[in-house]
TIVO-2410 file (N, C-alpha, C; in nm, 3 decimals):
# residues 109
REC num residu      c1      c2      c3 atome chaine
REC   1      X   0.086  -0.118   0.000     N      A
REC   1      X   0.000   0.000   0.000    CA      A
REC   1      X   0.090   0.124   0.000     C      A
REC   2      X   0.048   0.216  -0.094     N      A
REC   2      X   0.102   0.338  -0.108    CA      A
REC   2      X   0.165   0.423   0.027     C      A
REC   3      X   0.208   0.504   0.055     N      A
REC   3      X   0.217   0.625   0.172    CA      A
REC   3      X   0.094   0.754   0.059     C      A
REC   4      X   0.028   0.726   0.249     N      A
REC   4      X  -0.089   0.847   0.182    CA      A
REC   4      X  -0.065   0.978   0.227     C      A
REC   5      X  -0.104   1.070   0.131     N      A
REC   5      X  -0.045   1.205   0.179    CA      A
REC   5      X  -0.153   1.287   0.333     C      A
REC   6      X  -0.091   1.355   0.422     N      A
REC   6      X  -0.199   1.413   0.497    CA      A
REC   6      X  -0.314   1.434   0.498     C      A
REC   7      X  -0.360   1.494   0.373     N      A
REC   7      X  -0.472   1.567   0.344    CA      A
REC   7      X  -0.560   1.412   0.347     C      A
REC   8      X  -0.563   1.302   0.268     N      A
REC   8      X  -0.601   1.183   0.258    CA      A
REC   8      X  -0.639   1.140   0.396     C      A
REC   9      X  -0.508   1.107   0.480     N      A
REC   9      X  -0.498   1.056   0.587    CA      A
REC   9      X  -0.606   1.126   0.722     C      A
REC  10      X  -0.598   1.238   0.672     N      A
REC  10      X  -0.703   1.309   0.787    CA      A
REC  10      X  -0.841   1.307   0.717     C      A
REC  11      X  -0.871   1.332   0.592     N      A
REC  11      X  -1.022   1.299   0.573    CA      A
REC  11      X  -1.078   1.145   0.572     C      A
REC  12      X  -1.014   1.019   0.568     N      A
REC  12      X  -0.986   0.862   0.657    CA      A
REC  12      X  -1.016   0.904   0.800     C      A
REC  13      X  -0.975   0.974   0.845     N      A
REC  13      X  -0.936   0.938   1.028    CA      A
REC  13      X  -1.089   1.018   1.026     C      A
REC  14      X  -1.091   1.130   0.955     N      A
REC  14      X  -1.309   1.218   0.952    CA      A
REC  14      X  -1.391   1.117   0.948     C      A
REC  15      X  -1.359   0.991   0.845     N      A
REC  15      X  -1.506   0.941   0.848    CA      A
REC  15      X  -1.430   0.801   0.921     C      A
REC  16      X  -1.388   0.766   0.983     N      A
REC  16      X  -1.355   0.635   0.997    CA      A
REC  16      X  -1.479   0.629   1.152     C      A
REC  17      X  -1.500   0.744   1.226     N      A
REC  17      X  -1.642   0.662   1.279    CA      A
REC  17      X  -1.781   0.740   1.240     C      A
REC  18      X  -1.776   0.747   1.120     N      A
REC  18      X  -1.915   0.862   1.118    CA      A
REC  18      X  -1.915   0.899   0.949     C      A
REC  19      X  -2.019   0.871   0.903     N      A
REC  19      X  -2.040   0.920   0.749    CA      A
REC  19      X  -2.030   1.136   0.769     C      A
REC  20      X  -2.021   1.216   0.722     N      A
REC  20      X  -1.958   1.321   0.709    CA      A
REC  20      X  -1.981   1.358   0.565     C      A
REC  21      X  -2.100   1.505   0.568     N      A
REC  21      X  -2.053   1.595   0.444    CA      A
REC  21      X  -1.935   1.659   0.425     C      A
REC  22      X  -1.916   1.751   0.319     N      A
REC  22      X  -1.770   1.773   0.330    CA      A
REC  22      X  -1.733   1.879   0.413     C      A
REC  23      X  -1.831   2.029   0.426     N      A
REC  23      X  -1.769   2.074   0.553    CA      A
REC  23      X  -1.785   1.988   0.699     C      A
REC  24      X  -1.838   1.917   0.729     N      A
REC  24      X  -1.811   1.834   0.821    CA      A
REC  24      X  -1.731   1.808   0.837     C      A
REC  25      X  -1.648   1.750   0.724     N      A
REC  25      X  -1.497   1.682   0.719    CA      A
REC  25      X  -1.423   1.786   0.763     C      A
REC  26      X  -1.416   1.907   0.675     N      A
REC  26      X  -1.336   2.011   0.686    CA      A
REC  26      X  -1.342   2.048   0.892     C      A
REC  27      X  -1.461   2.078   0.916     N      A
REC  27      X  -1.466   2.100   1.077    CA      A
REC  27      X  -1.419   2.038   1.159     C      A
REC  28      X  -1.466   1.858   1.171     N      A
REC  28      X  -1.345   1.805   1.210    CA      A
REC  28      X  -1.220   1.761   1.213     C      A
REC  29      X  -1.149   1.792   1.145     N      A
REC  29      X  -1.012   1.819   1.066    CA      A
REC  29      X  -0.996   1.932   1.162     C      A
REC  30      X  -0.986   2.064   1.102     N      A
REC  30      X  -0.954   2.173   1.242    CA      A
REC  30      X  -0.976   2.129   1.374     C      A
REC  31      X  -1.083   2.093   1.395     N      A
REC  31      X  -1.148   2.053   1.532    CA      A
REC  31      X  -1.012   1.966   1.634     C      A
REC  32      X  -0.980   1.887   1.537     N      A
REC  32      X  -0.907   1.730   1.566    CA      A
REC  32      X  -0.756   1.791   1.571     C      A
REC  33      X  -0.735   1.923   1.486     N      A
REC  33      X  -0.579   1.970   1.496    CA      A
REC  33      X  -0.567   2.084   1.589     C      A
REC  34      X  -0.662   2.096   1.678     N      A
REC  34      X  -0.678   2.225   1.707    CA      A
REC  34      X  -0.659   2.352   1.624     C      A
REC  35      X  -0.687   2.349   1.489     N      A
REC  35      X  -0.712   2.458   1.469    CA      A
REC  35      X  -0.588   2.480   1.358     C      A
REC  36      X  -0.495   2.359   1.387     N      A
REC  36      X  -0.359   2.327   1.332    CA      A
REC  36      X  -0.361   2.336   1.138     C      A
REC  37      X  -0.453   2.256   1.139     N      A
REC  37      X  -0.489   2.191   0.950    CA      A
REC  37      X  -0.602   2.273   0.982     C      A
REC  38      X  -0.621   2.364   0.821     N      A
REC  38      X  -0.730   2.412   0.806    CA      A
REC  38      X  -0.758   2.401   0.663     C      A
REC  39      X  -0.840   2.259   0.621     N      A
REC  39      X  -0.835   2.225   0.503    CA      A
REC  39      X  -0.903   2.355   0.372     C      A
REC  40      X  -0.916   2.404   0.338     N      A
REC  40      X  -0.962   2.480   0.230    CA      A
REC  40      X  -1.077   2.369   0.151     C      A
REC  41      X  -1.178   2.445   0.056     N      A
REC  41      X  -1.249   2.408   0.015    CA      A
REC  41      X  -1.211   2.333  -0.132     C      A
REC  42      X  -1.111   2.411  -0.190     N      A
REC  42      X  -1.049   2.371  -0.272    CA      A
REC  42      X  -0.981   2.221  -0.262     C      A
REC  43      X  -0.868   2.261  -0.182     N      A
REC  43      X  -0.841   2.117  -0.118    CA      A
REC  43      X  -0.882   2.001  -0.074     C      A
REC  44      X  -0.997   2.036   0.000     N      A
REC  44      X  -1.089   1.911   0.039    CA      A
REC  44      X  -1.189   1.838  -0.086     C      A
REC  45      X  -1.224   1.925  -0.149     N      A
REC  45      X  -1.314   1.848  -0.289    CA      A
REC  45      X  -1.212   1.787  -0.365     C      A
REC  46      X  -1.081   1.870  -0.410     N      A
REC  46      X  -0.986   1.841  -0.507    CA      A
REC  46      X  -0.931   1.643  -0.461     C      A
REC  47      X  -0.947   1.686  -0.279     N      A
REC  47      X  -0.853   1.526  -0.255    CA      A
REC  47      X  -1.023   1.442  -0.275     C      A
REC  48      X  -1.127   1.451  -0.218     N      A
REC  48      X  -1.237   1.399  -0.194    CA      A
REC  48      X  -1.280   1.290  -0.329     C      A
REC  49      X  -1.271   1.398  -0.466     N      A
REC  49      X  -1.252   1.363  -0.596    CA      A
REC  49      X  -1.145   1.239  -0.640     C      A
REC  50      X  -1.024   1.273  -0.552     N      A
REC  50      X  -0.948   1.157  -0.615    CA      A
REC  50      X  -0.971   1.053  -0.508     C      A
REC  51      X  -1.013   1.080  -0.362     N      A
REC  51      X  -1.004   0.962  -0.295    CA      A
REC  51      X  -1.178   0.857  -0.339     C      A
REC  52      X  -1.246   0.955  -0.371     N      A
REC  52      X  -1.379   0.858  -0.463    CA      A
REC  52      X  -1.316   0.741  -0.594     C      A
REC  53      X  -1.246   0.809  -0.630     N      A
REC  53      X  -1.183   0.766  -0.800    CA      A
REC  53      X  -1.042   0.662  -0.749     C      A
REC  54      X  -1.003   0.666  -0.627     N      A
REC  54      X  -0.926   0.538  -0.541    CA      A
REC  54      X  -0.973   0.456  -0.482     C      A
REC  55      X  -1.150   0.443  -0.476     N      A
REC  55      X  -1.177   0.374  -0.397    CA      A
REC  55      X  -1.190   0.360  -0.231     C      A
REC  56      X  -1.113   0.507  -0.190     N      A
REC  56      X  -1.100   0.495  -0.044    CA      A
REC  56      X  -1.235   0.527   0.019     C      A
REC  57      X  -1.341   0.648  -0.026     N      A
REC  57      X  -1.474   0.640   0.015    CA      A
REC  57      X  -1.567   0.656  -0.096     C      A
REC  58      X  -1.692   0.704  -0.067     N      A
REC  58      X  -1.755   0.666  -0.141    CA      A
REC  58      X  -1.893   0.740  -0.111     C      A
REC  59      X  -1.977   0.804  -0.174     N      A
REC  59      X  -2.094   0.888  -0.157    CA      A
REC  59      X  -2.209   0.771  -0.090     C      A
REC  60      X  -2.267   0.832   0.015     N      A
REC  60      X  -2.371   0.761   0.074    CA      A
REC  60      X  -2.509   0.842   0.060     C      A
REC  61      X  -2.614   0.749   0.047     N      A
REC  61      X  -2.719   0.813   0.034    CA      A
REC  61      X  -2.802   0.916   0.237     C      A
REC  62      X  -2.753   0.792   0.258     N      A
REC  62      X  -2.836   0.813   0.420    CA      A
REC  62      X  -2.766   0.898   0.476     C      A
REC  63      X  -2.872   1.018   0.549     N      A
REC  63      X  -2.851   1.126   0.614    CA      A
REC  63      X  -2.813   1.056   0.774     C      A
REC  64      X  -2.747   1.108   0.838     N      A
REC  64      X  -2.717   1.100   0.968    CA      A
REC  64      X  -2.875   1.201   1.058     C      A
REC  65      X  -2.896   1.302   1.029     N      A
REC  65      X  -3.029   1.345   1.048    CA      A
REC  65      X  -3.124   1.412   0.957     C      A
REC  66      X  -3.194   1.298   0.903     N      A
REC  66      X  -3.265   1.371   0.755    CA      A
REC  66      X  -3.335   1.519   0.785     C      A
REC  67      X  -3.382   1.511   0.905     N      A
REC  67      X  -3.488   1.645   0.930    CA      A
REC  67      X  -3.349   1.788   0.944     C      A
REC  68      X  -3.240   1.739   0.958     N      A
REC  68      X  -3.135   1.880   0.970    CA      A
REC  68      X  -3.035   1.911   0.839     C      A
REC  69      X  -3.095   1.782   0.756     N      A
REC  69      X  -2.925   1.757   0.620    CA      A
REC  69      X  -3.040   1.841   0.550     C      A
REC  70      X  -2.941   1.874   0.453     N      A
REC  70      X  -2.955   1.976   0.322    CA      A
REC  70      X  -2.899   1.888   0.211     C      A
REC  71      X  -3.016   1.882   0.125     N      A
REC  71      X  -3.021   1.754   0.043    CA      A
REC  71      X  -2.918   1.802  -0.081     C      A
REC  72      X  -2.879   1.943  -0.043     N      A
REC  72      X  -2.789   1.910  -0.182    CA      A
REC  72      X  -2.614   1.900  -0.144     C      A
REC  73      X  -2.606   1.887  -0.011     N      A
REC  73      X  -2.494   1.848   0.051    CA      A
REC  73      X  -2.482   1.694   0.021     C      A
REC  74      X  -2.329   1.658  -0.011     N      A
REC  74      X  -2.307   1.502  -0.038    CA      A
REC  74      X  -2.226   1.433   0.064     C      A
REC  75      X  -2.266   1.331   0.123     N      A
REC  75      X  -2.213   1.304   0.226    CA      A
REC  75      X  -2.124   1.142   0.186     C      A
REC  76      X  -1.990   1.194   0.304     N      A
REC  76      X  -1.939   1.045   0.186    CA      A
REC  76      X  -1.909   0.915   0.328     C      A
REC  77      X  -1.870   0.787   0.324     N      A
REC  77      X  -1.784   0.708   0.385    CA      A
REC  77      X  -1.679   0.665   0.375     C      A
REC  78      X  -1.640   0.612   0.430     N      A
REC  78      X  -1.477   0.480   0.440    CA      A
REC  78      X  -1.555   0.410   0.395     C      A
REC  79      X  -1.477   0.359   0.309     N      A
REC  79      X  -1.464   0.171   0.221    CA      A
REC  79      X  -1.348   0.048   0.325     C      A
REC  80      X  -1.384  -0.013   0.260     N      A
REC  80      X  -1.323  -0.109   0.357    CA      A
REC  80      X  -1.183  -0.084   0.323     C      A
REC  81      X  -1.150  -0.054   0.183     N      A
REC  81      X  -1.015   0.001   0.101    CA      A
REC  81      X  -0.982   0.094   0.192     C      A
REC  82      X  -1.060   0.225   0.212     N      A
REC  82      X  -1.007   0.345   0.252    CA      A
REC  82      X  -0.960   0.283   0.418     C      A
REC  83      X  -1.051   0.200   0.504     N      A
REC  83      X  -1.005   0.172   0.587    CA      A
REC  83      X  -0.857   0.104   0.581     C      A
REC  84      X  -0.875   0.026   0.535     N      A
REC  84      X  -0.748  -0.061   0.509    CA      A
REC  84      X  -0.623   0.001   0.506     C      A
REC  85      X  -0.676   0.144   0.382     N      A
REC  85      X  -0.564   0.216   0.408    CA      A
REC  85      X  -0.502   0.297   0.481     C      A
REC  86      X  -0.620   0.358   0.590     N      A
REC  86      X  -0.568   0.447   0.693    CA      A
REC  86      X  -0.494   0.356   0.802     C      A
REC  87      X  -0.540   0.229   0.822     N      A
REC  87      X  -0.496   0.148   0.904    CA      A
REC  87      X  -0.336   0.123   0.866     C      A
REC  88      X  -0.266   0.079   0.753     N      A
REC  88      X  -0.152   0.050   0.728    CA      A
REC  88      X  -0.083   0.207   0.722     C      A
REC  89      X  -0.151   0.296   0.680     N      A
REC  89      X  -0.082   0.454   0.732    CA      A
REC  89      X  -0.015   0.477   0.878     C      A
REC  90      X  -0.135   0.424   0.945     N      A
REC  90      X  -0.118   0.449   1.100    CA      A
REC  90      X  -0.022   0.315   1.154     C      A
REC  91      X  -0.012   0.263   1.098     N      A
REC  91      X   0.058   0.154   1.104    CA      A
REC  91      X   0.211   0.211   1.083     C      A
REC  92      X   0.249   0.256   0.944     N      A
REC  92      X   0.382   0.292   0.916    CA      A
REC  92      X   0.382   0.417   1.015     C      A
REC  93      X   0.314   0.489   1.037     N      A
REC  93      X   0.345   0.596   1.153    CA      A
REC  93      X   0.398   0.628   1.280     C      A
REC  94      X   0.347   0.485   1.320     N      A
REC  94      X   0.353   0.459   1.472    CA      A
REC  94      X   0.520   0.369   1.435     C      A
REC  95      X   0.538   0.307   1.374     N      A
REC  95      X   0.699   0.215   1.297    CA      A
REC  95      X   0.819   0.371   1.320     C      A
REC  96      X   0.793   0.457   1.259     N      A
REC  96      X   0.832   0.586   1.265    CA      A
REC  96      X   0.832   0.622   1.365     C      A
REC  97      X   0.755   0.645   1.469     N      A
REC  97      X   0.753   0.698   1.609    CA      A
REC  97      X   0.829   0.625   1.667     C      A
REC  98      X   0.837   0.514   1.679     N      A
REC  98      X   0.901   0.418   1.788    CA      A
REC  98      X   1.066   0.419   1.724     C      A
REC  99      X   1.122   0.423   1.582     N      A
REC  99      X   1.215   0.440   1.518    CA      A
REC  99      X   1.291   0.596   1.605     C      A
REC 100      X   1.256   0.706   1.573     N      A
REC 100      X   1.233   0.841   1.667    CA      A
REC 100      X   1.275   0.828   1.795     C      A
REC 101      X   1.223   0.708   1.889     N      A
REC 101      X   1.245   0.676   2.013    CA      A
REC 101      X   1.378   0.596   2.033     C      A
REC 102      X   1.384   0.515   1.912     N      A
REC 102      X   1.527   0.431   1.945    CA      A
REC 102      X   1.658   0.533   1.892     C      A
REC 103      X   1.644   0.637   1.808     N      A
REC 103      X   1.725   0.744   1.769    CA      A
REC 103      X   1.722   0.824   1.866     C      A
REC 104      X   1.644   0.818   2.005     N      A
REC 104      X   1.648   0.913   2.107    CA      A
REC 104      X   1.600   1.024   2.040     C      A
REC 105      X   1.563   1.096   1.925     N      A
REC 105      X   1.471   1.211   1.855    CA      A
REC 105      X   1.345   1.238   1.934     C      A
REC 106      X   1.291   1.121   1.999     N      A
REC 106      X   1.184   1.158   2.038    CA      A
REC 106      X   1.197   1.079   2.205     C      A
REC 107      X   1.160   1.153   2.309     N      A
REC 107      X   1.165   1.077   2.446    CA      A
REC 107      X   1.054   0.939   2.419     C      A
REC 108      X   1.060   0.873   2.505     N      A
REC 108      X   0.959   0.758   2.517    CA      A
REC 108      X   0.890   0.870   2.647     C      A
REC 109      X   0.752   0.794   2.572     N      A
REC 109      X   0.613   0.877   2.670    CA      A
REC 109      X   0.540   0.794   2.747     C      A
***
């Protein structure tokens, strides 16, 4: 499996418990960085587009609350792919962290 770039990796970690329109995504993204990543609109459709066309999620019909969604908002999920892939991301990440720790770069916590 590829190395996925940030932008990928954090809209994975948005829906991995919760289907999510796209400012949704975008909110929790800031939310989750404190404020750190502040995806742009541009950015978020531009990756959203290719992560549909990879297979990682995928447009869902079902509203999380039909009486509050705005039907022309598109709301997407994780695939079992997209899971798969955030999982082996977080996987090589944490390989990296602990690498960091044996280089003394990073204290053990």
């Amino acid at each position: 499996m590829e190395t996925l770039t940030p932008a990928v990796f954090h809209i994975l970690l948005a829906l991995a418990d919760r289907d999510r329109h796209g400012y949704g995504i975008m909110l929790e993204i800031a939310e989750r960085t404190n404020q750190e990543l502040r995806m742009g609109p541009g950015t978020l459709y531009g990756t959203l587009k290719r992560m549909l066309e990879g297979g990682l999620i995928e447009e869902c019909d079902e509203r999380i609350d039909p009486d509050l969604s705005d039907e022309r908002r598109k709301y997407y999920r994780i695939t079992r792919r997209g899971r798969h892939a955030a999982t082996a991301e977080a996987e090589r990440l944490q390989a990296l962290v602990r690498l960091a720790r044996a280089k003394s770069v990073l204290r053990n916590a």
